[in-house]
C-alpha positions in Angstrom: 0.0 0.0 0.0 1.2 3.7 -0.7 2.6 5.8 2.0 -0.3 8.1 4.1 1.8 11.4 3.7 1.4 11.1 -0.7 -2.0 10.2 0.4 -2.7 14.1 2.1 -0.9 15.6 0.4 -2.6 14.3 -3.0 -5.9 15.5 -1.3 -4.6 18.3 0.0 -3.5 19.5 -3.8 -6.8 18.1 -5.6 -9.3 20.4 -2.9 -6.9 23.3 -3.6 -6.5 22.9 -7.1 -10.3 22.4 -7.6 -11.2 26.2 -5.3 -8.9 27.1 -7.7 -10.8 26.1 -11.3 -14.2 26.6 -9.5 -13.1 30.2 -9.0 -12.0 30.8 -12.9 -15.1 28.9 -14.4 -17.6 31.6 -12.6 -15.6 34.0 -14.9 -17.9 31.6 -17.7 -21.1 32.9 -16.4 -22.6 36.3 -17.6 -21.0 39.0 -15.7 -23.6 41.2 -13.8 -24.4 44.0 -15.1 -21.7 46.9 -13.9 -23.4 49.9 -12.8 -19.2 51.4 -11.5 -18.3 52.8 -15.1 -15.4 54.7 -12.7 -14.5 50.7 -11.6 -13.5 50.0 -15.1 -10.4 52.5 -15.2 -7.2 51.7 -14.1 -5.4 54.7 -14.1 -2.2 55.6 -16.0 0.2 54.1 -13.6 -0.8 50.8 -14.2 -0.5 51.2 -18.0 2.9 52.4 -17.1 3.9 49.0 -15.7 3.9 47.1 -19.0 4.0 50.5 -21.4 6.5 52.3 -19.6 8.3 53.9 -22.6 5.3 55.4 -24.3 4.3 56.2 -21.1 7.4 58.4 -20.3 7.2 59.9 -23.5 3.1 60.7 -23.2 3.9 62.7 -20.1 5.9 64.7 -21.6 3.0 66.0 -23.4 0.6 68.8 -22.2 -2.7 66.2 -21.9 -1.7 64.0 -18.7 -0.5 67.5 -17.1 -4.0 69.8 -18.2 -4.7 69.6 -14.1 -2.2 69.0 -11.4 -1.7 69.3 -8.1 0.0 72.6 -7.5 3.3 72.8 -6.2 6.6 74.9 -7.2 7.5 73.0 -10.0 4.8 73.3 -11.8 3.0 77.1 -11.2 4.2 79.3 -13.8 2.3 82.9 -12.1 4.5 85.7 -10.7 2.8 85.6 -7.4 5.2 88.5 -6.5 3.5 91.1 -9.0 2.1 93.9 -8.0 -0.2 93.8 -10.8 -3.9 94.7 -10.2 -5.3 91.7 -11.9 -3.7 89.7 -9.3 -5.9 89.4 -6.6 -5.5 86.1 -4.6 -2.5 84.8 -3.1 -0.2 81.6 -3.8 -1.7 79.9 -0.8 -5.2 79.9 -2.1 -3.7 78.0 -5.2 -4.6 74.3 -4.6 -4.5 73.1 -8.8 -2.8 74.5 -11.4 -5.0 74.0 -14.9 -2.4 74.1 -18.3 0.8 76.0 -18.6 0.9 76.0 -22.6 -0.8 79.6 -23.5 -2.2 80.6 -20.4 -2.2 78.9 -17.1 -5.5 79.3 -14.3 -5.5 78.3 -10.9 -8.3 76.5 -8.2 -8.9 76.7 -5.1 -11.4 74.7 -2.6 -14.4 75.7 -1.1 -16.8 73.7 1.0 -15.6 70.5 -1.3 -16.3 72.4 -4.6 -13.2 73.3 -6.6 -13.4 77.0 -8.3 -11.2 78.5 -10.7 -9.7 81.6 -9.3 -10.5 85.0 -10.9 -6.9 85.5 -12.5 -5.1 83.6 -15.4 -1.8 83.9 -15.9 -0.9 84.6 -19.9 2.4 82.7 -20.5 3.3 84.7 -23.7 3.2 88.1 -22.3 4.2 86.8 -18.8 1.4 88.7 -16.7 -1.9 88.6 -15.0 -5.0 89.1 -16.7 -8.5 89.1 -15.0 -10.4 85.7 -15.5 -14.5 86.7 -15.6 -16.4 85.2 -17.6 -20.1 84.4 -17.2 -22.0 85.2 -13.6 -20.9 86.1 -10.8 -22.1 85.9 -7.1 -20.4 86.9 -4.2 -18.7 84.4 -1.4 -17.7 85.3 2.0 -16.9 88.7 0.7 -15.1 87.4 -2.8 -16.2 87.4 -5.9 -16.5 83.6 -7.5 -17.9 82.4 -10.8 -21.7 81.0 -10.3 -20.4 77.3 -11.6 -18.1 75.0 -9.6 -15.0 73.8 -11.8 -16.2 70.1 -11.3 -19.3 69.8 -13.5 -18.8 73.0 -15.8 -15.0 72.0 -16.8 -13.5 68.6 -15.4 -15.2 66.7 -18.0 -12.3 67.4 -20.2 -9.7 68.2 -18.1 -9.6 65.1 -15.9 -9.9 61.3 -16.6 -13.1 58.6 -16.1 -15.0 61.8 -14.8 -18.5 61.5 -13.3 -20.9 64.2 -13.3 -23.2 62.6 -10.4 -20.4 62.5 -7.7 -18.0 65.4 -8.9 -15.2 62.6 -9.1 -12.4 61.5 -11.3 -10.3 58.8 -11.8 -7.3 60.7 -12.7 -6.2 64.7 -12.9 -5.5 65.3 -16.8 -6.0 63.8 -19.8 -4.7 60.3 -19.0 -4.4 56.7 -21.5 -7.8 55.9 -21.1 -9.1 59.2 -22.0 -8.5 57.9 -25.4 -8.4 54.7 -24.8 -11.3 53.6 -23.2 -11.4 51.9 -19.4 -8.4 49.4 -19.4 -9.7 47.1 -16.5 -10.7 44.4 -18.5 -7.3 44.8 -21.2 -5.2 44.4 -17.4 -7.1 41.7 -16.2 -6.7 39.6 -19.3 -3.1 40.0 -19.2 -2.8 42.2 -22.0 -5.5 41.1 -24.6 -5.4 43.4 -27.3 -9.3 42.9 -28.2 -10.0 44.3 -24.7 -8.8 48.3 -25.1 -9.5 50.3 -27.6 -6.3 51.4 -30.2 -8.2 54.4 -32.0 -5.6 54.0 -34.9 -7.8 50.7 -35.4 -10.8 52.8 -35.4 -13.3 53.9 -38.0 -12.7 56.8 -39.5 -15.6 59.0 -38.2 -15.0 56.9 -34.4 -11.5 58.0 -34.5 -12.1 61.7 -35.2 -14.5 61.4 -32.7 -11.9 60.4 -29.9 -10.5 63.7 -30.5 -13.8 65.8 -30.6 -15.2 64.2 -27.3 -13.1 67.5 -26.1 -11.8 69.4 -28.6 -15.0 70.6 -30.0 -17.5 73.3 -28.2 -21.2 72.6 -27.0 -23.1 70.6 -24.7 -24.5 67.6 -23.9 -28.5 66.7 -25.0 -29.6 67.8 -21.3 -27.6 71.2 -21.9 -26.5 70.9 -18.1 -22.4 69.9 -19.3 -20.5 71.2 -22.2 -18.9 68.1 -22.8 -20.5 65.0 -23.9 -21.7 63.4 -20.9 -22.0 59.2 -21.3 -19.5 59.0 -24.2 -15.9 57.1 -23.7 -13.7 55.4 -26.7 -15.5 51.9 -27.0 -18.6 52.3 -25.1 -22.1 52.0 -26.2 -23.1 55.2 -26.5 -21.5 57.3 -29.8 -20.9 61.0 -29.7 -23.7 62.2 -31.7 -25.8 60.8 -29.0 -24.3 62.7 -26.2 -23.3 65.8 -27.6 -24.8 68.9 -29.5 -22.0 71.4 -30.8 -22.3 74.9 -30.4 -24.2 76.8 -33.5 -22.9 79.9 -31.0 -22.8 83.2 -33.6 -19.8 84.3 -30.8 -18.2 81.3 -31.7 -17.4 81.5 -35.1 -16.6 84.2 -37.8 -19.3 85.1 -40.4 -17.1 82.7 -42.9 -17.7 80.0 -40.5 -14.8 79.6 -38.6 -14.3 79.2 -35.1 -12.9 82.0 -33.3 -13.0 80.5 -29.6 -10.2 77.7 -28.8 -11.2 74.0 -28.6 -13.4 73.6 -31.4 -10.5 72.5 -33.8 -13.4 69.3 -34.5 -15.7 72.1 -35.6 -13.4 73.7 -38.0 -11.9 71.0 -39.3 -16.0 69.6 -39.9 -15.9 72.2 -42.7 -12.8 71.3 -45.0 -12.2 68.9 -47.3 -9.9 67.1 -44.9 -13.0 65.9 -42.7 -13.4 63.1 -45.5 -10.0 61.7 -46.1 -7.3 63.2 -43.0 -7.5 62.2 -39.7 -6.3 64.3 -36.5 -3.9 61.5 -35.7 -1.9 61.7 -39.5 -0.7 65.4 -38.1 -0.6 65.0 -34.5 0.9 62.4 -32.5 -1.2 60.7 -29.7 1.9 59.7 -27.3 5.2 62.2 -27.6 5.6 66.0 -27.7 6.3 65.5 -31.4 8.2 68.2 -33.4 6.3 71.4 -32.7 4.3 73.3 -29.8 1.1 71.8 -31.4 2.5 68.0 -31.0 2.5 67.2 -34.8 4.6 65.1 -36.6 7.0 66.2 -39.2 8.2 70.2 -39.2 7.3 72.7 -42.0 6.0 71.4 -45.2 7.2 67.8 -45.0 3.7 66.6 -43.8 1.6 68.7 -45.9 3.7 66.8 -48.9 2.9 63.4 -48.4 -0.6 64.7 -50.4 0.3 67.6 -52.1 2.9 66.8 -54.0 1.3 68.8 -56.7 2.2 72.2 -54.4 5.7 71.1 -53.3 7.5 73.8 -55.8 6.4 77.2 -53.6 7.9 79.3 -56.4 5.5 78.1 -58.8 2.4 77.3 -55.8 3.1 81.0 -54.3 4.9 83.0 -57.5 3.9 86.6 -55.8 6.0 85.4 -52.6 8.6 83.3 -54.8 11.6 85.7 -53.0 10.8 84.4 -49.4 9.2 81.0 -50.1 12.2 79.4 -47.7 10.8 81.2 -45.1 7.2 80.1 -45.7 5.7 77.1 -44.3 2.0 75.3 -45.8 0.4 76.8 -42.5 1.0 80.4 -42.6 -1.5 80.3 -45.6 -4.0 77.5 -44.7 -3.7 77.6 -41.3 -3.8 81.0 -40.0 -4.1 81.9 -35.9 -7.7 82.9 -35.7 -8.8 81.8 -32.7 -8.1 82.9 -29.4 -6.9 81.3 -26.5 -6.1 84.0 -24.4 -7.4 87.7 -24.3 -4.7 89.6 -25.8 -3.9 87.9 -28.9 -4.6 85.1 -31.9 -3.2 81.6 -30.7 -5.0 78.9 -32.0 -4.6 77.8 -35.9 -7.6 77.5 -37.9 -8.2 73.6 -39.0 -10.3 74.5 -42.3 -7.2 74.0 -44.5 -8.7 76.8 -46.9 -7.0 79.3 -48.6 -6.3 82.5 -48.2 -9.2 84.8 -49.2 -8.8 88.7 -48.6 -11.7 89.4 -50.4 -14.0 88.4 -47.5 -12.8 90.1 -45.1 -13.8 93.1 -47.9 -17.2 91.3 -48.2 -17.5 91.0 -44.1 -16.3 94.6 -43.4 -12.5 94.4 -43.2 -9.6 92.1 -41.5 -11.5 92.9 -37.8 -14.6 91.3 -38.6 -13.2 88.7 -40.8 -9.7 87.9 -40.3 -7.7 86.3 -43.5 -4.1 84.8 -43.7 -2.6 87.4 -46.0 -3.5 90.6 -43.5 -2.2 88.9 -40.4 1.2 88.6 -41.9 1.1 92.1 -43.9 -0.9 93.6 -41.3 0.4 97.5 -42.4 -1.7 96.2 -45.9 -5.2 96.4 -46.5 -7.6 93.3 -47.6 -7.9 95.2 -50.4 -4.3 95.0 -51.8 -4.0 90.9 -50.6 -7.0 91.1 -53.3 -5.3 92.4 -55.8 -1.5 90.4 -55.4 -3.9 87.2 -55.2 -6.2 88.1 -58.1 -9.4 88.3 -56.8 -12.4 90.5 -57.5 -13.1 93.1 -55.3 -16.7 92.7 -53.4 -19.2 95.1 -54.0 -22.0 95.6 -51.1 -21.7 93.7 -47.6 -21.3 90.1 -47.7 -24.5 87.8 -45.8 -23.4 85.7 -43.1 -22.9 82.2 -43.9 -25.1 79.8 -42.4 -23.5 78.4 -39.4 -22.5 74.3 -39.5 -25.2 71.9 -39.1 -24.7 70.4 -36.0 -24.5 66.2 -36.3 -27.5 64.6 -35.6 -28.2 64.1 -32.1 -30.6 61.4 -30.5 -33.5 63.2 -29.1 -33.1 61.0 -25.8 -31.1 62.1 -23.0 -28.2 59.7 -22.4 -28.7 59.7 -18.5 -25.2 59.7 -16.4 -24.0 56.2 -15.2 -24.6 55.7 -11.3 -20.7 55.5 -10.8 -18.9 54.7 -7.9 -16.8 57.7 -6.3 -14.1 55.0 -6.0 -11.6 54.7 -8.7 -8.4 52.7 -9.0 -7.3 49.0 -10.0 -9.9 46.3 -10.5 -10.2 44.3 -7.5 -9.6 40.6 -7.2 -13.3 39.9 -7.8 -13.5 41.9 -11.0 -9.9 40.4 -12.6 -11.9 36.6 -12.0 -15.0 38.2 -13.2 -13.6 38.9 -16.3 -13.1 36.1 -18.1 -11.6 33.1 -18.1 -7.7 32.2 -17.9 -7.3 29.4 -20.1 -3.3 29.0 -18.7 -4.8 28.6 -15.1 -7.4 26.0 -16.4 -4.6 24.1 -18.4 -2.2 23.7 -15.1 -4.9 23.0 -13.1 -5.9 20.1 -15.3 -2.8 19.1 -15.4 -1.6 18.7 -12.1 -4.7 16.6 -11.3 -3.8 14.6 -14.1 -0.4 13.8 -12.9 -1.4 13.4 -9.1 -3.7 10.8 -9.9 -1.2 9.4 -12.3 1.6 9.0 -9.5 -1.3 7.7 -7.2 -2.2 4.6 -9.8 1.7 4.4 -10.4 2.2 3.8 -6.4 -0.6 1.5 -6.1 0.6 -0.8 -8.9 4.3 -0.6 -7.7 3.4 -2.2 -4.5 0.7 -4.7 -5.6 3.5 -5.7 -7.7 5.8 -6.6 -5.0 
């Protein structure tokens, strides 16, 4: 007969090995339904563990740093000025929001965060007062009548919930584009479980982009971000999100004039059809200008035009300075503003230039063109003339402003989401599917215990 002690232990390792497999199989059954969108992200640090190159490079970028905690590094303000527009202290400065243009600051009150009422404008280097919409007093301050959380942090922070005022993550983290990553970490890495918007259709990819960098609201008109949308999920962004059909927000030409609405502009070229935000800009490094694009000067533009690569002969009035031009002084002109004092933001129509409406439109004020922002000491009326073009009579009609997409008529309500984010928990890596690695040592271990068991037995019956 065999030994007791193979005996237990062969028990012991079958009961374990069997809690074990009883365990993965529930992972067989339908999962309940999750009612915790915020329980589905993982946060950046975790994709860091396995991506920790493109990670490094990513933060490098101005997304994962659009709200941070604020400490010395990172506030850019001269909270020594004596300037008048200045009027709250360093110590009140709790968050610091962006740093590329122009850099705002919140503080907390009674749990709400508020954005203080000066912005500091990196380009000039000074303060400049931050009021915009209503106002109502507060313990003898002035703040804005909207807390930061549910007017703004639906762009600025990651897996944000409008219900509880929470987010996963400060700034624009991996899953902001990505979609939640729990299930793509508890598979181990399965590809099929996180979205890659490079795999993406091409209206779902634009849309990745426009979730924030477009203006309007959502159906309710309570957010001005699309409230239920994320990369992957059910609901699409023309169900949970209306842009803005603002006059203020656009030229009479139809441009936009106010900064992220590049989706908006770029609704209105030719590009919308054929050229992605993604074959300009890079998703995961700094790139090769402020604007994270890929490829300097005309290089990119080239790839299509190839037809436009001789300037002398594309640009023949501006053939003595063409190796100072670049593809976006003409097409891309800075008219939309960022920050009070000046033009920041490039237009993303891709047209070109066309002094003769700002004639139609009432001059270069009312209608900016390319050609007047770099000959500014000219008149529309000259650009006219050096380009060709026949001089307006009469005052030009405002163009209709873009048709907004279609948007369901049914509110998309918010998710009832947990004000706990973080990694899944051990119950929701078993609960997400099966690990066929675990199952396949499990199987066969029992295999081989029973195996060795027979093997003993025979061994001694035969002597």
């Amino acid at each position: 007969m065999y030994k007791k002690p193979y005996f237990i232990f062969a028990i012991v390792l079958t009961a374990f090995l069997s809690f074990i497999i009883t365990i993965t199989s529930r992972a067989e059954e339908p999962p309940e339904p999750d009612h915790g969108l915020q329980s589905k992200y993982v946060g950046s640090a975790t994709c860091a563990r396995c991506h920790a190159n493109t990670y490094a490079s990513f933060s490098q970028t101005w997304h994962p740093n659009m709200l941070r905690r604020a400490d010395d590094t990172n506030i850019l303000g001269d909270f020594n000025s004596q300037d008048p527009d200045l009027v709250f202290t360093r110590d009140q400065v709790q968050w610091v929001l962006g740093g590329q243009y122009k850099q705002r600051y919140l503080t907390e009150v009674d749990g709400e965060l508020f954005v203080l009422l000066s912005e500091w404008n990196v380009e000039t280097q000074d303060w400049t007062a931050y009021v915009t919409g209503e106002w109502i007093p507060y313990e003898g301050q002035i703040w804005r009548n909207r807390p930061y959380g549910p007017y703004c942090a639906g762009c600025h922070t990651t897996g944000y919930d409008p219900a509880s005022q929470t987010w996963v993550e400060p700034g624009v983290g991996c899953e902001a584009c990505h979609g939640p990553g729990a299930d793509h970490v508890a598979s181990t890495g399965n590809r099929t479980k996180i979205i890659n918007p490079a795999r993406l259709d091409f209206q779902e990819q634009a849309d990745v982009c426009a979730q924030c960098h477009s203006r309007g609201t959502d159906p309710s008109g309570d957010y001005p971000y699309p409230v239920g949308y994320h990369p992957g999920g059910p609901a699409k962004l023309n169900e949970t999100f209306i842009p803005s059909t603002n006059p203020d927000d656009f030229w009479p030409d139809g441009t936009v004039k106010r900064h992220h609405m590049q989706f908006q502009d770029w609704q209105q070229g030719t590009h919308k059809d054929s050229v992605s935000c993604i074959f300009c800009h890079t998703s995961h490094s700094p790139g090769e200008t402020d604007h994270q694009t890929r490829m300097v000067k005309n290089d990119r533009c080239l790839v299509c035009h190839q037809n436009q690569a001789d300037l002398a002969e594309h640009i023949p009035f501006m053939a003595s300075a063409v190796d100072k031009v670049n593809c976006t002084d003409c097409h891309m002109p800075q008219v939309s503003k960022f920050v009070p004092s000046d033009f920041q933001i490039l237009s993303h129509t891709f047209r070109p230039p066309n002094p003769a409406l700002s004639i139609a439109y009432g001059g270069q004020e009312q209608m900016p063109n390319a050609c007047n922002i770099c000959h500014a000491d000219q008149s529309p009326e000259w650009a006219a003339a050096v380009l060709g073009q026949a001089i307006p009579e009469g005052q030009a009609t405002r163009v209709p402003l873009p048709t907004p997409l279609p948007v369901s008529t049914q509110v998309v309500p918010v998710a009832n989401i947990s004000a706990e984010g973080g990694p899944p928990s051990l119950s929701q890596v078993s609960a997400s599917g099966p690990n066929i690695w675990l199952w396949g040592l499990s199987i066969a271990a029992l295999v081989g215990i029973f195996g060795y068991i027979v093997w003993r037995r025979l061994k001694v019956s035969l002597t």
